[in-house]
N, C-alpha and C positions, 0 to 999 in steps of 0.2 A: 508346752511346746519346747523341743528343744533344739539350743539354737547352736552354732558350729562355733564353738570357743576352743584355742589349742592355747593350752602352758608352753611357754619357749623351753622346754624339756627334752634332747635327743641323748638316746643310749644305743651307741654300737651296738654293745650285744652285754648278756645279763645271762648266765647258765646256773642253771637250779638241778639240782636231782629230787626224783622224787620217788618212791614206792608206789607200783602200778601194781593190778592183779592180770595174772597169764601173760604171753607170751606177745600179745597183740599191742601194735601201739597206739596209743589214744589218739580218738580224732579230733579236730579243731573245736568240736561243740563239746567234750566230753567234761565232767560237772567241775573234776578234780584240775583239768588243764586251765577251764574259767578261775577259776580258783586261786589258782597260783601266777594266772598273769594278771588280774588283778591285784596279788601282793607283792608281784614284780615291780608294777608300775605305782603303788603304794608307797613302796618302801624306797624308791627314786625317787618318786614325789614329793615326798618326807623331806627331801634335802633341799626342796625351793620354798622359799616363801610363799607362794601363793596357794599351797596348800594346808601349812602351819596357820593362814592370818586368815583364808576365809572359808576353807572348805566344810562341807558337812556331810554325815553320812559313807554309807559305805559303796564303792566305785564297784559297778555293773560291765558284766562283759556283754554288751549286745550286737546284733547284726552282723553274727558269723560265719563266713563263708571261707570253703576251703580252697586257695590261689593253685594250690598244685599237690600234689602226691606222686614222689619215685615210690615205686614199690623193689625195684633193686635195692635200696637202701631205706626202703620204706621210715622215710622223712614225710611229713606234713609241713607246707607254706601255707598260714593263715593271714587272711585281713580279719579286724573286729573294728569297732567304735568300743571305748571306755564311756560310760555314763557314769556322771557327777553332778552333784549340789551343788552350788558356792550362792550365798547368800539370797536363799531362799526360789532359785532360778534354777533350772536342769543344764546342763550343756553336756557337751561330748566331741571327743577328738577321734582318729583314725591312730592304730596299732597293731604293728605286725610281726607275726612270731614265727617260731618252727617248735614242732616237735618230732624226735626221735628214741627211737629206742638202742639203750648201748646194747652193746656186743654181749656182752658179759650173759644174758638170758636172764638175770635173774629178779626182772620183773622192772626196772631201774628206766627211767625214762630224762631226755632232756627237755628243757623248754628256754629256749632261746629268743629273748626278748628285741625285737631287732629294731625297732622304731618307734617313738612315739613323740 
């Protein structure tokens, strides 16, 4: 069962680039977006203790649903939950992202880590 545990953890915002295929931008489920906002919020999480002293395993993007879509600016706002281990128990928090794609066309996308 898992039960609603949050790290005292907040990040404004966190900007990754990544290599996408074509010209379309990934949507909130998409495998490469999970991906990478799971090593967003990894590699933040890195910096607290309470991931160094108990966690285990590796942190699951589940229960995605997409908040909004401009299609003028064809931006994606997602909600997710992070699911984690910590001593032998499941838990999971609430985290919310955007993705876009730059200007540029050249397949480049952002993913913008806005809360967890």
């Amino acid at each position: 069962m898992l039960n609603k545990a949050r790290p005292k953890i907040a990040i404004l915002s966190i900007t990754i680039l990544l290599s996408g295929c074509g010209e379309i931008t990934p949507k909130c489920d998409d495998d490469g977006v999970k991906q990478s906002v799971a090593e967003l919020v990894q590699k933040k999480s890195d910096e607290g203790i309470w991931y160094k002293s108990k966690h285990s395993g590796p942190l699951e993007v589940i229960n995605i649903s997409t908040q909004s879509h401009d299609e003028k600016i064809d931006i994606y706002t997602c909600a997710a939950d992070i699911k984690y281990s910590m001593l032998g128990a499941f838990f999971k928090f609430p985290v919310t992202y955007t993705v876009q794609k730059t200007e540029d066309k050249n397949g480049t996308y952002h993913i913008n880590l806005l809360s967890f």
